[in-house]
N, C-alpha and C positions, 0 to 999 in steps of 0.2 A: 864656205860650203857651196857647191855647183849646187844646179838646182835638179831633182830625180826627173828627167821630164817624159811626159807623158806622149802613147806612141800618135797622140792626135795634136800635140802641141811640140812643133820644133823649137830647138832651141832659136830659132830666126826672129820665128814670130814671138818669143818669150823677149827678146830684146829690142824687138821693133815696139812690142808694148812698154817696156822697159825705157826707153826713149822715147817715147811718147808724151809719159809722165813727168818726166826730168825736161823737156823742152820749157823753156819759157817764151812767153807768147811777146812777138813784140807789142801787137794791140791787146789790148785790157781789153776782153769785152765785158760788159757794162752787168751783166749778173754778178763777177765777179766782186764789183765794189756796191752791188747789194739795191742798183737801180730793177725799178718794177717790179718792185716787190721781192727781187731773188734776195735769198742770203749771200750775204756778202761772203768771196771763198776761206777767210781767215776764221771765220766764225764755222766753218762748217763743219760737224762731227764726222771721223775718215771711216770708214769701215774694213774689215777682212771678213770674209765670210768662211769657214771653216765645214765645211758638209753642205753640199748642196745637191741631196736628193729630194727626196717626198717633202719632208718640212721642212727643211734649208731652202727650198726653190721658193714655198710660201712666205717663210720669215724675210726672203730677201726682195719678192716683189711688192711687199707692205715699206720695208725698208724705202726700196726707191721712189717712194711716192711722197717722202717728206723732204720736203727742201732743205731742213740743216743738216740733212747725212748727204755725205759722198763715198760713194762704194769704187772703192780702189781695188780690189783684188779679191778672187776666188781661187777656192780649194778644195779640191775630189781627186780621188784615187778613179773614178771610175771615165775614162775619154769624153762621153756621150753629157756626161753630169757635166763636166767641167765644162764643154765648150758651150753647152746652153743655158749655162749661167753668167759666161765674159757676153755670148753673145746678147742676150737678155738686158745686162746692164748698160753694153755699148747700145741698143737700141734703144734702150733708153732714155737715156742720154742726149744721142743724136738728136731726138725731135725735139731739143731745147735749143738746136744750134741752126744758124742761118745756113751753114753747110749742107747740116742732115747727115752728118760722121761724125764721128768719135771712137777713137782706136787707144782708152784713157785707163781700161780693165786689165793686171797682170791675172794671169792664172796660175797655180801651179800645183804639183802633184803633193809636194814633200810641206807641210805644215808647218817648219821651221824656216822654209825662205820665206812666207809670207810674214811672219813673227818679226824674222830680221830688220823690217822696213819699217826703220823711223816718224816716216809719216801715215803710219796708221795711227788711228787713236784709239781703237776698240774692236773687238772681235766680237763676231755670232757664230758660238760653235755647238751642230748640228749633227755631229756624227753620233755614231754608233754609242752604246753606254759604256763603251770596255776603250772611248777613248775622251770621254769626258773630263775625268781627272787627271792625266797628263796633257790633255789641250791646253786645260784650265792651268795649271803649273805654270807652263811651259809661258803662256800670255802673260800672265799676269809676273813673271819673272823677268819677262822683256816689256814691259812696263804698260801692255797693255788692260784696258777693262773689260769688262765681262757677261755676254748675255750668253750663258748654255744652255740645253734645252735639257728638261724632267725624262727620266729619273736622276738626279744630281752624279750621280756614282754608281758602281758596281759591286762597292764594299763599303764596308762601316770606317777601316781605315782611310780608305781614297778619299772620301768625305771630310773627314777629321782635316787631312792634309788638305784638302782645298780651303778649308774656311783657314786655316793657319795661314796658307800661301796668302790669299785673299787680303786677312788682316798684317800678314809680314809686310807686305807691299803698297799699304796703302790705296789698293785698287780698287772699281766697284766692280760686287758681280751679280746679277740679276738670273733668278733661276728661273725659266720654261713655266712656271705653274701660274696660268695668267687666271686663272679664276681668281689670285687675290684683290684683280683688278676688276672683277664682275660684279653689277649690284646687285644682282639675285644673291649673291655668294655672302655681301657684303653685309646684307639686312639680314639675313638667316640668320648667318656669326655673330652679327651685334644683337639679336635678339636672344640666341641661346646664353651668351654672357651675360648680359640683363636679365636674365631670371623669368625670362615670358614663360618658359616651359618649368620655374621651379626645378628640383633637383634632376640631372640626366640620370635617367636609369640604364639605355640601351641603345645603341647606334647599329645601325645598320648600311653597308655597302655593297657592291660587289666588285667582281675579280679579283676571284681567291687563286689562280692556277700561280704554283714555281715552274721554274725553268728545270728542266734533266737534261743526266747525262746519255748523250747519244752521239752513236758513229755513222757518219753519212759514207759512204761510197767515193771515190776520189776523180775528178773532173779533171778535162785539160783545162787548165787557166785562159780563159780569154784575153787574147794577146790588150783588148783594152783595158783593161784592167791591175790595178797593181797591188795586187795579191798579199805581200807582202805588209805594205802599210797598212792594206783593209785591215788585217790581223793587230798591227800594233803592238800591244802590251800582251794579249792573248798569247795563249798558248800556240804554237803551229800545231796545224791540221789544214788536208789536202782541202784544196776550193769545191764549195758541192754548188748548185747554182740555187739551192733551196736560204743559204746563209745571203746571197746578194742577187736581187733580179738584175740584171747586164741595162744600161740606158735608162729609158726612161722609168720612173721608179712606180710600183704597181701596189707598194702594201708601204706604209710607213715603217716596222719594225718586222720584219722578215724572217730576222734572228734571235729572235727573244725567246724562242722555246729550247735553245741548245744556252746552258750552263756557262758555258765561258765565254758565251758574249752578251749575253743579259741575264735578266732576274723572272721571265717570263710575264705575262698577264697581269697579276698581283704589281709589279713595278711599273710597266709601261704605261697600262690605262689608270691600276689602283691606287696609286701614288697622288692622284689628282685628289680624289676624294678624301684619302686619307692627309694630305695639306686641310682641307675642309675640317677635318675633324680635330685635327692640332690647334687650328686657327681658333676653332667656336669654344674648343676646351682652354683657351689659354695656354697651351702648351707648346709653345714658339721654341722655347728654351730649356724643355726636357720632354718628357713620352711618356708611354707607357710602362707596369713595370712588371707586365707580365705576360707570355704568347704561349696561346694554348692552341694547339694541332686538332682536326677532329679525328686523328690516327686516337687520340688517349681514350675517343670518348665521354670527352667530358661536356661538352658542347657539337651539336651536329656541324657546327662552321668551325673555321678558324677565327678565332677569339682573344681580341686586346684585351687587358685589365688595364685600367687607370689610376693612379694612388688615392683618386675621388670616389671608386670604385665602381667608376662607369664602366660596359661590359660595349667593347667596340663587337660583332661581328660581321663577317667577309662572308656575305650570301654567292651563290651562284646565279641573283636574279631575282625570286621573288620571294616572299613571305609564305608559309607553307605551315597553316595551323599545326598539323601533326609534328609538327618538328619547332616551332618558333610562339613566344610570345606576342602573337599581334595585339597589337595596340586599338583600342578602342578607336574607331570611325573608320578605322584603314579597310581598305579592301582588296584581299588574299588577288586578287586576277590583278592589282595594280603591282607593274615591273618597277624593281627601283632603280632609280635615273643613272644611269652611266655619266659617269664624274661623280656623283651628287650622294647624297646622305640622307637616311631620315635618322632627325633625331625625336627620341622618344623621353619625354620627361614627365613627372609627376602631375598638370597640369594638363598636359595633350602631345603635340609632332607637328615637326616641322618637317618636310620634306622638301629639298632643295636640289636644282640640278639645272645644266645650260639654258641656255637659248630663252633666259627670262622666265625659267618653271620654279616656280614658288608658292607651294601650298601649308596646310597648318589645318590642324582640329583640334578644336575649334577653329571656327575657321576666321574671327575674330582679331587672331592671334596676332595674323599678319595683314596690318591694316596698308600698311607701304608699298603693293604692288608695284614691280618693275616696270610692269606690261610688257610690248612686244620686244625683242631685243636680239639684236644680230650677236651672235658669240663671236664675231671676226671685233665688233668694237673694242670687247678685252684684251685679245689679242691686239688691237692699235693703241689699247689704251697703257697696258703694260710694257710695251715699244716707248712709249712715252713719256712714262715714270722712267725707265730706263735710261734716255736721252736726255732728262730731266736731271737725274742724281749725278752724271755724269758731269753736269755742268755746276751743278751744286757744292758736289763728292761729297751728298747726302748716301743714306743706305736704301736701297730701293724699297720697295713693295715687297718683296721674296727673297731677300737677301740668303746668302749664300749660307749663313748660319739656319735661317727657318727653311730651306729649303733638302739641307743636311739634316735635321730634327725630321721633315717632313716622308726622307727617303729614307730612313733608318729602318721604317715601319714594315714597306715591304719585301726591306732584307730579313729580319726578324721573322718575318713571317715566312721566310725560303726556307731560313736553316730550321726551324720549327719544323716544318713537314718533311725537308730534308732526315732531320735526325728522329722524328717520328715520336717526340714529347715535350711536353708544358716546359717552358725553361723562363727563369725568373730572369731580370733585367732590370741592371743600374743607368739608369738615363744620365746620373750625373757623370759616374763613371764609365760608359759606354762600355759597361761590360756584361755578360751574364754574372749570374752568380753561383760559383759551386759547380762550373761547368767549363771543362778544361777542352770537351771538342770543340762543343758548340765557338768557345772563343776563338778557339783555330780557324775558325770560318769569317770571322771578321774581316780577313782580310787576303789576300791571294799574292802568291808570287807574280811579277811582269816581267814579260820573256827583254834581251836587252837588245835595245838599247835605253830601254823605257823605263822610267823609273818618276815617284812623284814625294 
């Protein structure tokens, strides 16, 4: 297979990099066999980076800062993305060399010539949610492992078939939801399982919004750009520039409020929280088994049941007497934490959320403060569990199975207000129940040549 190339990378410069790689050096230099402290190059984890917009760009400048990864090659559809991430990695690189060059990074548009190359060892795939599950296939099928970024999928099926790919293959795959690597997160969940709070009566989160159906207006395609693969498995429909900011990247998920390419609000940001919520529940390995809409009126939010009969709900933000059971000590003006949870038990709450926020009333409750704490640590820290299992072919911290359980919730919760009522749900058998649309929405047609 040629490679799709892109109108800012000729095929020249694709093969001058291409040879680059494939030269063998007559002098060894001395990093290579692991003097002054380098890793030596045979021990070194290879990379492909797969999406390098807004978080691909971050995830891959954390990447180059550990010395047993080597970033071999990038991948964007979009000219501007691609070339400031070869050029990103070549510079980086270079300041390790007595030259101060290095021409060592392929780029390429098409995600399947990067796959093809033997000496990668692992992929970070960072795209869009509508192409997470066939990245994920497609890697782990060419024998690579696997860090992709939250929401896992864009359907209940896609899901299902990654953790199958996953385990068909032997692979590792490590999900995006690095709070499980946080210890504000850590000591919460170990505390709600330990019984500090006695029985969970009511959890509370926010971002509740689905994703709708909507038709934008039709754009010329910006000749940098390749249109085509943006889309992927999606549907076609004409390029609006409100689905992709053109270069440098200005919003991390852009396109999450149009339907067929995400799950909106409720998946992108809620998704974090609701892992939180699986995690502190013990429910790694099934969910809830019930999602209630506040279309029924039955609850003013969108509302989990859990078989413990814990009552998850999806705020817009804060606690609002007239409408919510608050909980003794809280106070109605305090926002609940974006990512974070308060859990409400028999005993008192716990509220948990980034950057080292960990509270509890009593306040007692939570004797193990974090203190201060950079939220980029868990992000390096679950980089590191990742590079870790990998050498292990241990299961990460968010393995691809808890990370499918964890993404279920805010699907669940699309086609709920989707279909506009309470709809019962088998976690074992990832089905509804008695519910012949609702099941139809598990999973989506993928335009071809995509398929998982």
């Amino acid at each position: 297979m040629n490679p799709i190339l892109h109108p800012f990378i000729s095929r020249r410069s694709l093969l001058r990099s291409a040879t680059a790689l494939a030269a063998v050096p007559w002098v060894v230099p001395s990093s290579a066999i692991g003097a002054d402290g380098a890793t030596p190059a045979n021990d070194r984890i290879t990379l492909g980076f797969i999406g390098v917009g807004c978080m691909g760009r971050g995830h891959l400048r954390h990447f180059l800062q550990y010395p047993e990864v080597q970033v071999l090659a990038v991948c964007d559809v979009d000219a501007w993305r691609l070339e400031d991430a070869k050029t990103t990695v070549e510079r980086k690189y270079a300041e390790a060399r007595a030259s101060g060059a290095y021409q060592g990074c392929a780029a390429y548009v098409d995600l399947r010539e990067l796959l093809a190359r033997a000496d990668i060892d692992a992929v970070v795939i960072v795209t869009g949610d509508r192409w997470h599950a066939v990245a994920t296939v497609l890697a782990v099928e060419a024998g690579k492992d696997v860090y992709v970024e939250k929401p896992l999928c864009l359907t209940i099926a896609e899901g299902r078939a990654m953790v199958e790919a996953v385990r068909r293959h032997g692979r590792v795959c490590q999900v995006g939801l690095q709070q499980r690597s946080g210890r504000e997160f850590r000591i919460a969940c170990q505390l709600v399982q330990d019984g500090a709070l006695g029985k969970i009566d009511r959890i509370y989160t926010i971002f509740n919004q689905p994703s709708i159906d909507i038709q934008l207006p039709a754009e010329p395609v910006p000749p940098t750009l390749h249109w085509d693969l943006w889309l992927g498995p999606s549907p076609w429909r004409p390029f609006n520039h409100r689905f992709h900011y053109l270069g440098q990247p200005l919003n991390v998920v852009p396109w999450e409020f149009c339907r067929d390419f995400g799950n909106g609000g409720i998946a992108s940001g809620g998704v974090h929280a609701f892992d939180v919520v699986q995690w502190a529940l013990g429910m790694d390995a099934s969910g809830p088994v019930e999602v209630i809409p506040p279309e029924t009126g039955l609850f003013p939010d969108l509302t989990f049941k859990y078989p413990g009969g814990e009552l998850l709900h999806v705020t817009d933000g804060r606690l609002d007497t007239r409408r919510h059971a608050v909980p003794k000590g809280w106070d109605p003006r305090t926002p609940i934490q974006a990512f974070g949870a308060l859990f409400v038990g028999e005993r008192g709450w716990i509220h948990v959320g980034r950057n080292g926020y960990l509270a509890s009333h009593p306040a007692e409750i939570v004797r193990d403060l974090p203190g201060r704490y950079d939220h980029l640590q868990a992000v390096q820290d679950h980089h590191a569990n990742f590079l870790k299992a990998i050498r292990t072919r241990g299961r990460p911290a968010c393995d691809v199975s808890i990370g499918h359980q964890s993404t279920i919730l805010p699907i669940l919760g699309c086609i709920a207000r989707w279909t506009a009522r309470a709809l019962k749900w088998d976690p074992s058998r990832e089905e509804f129940v008695g519910d012949d649309e609702a099941n139809r929405l598990r999973q989506r047609a993928m335009r071809e040549p995509w398929r998982v």
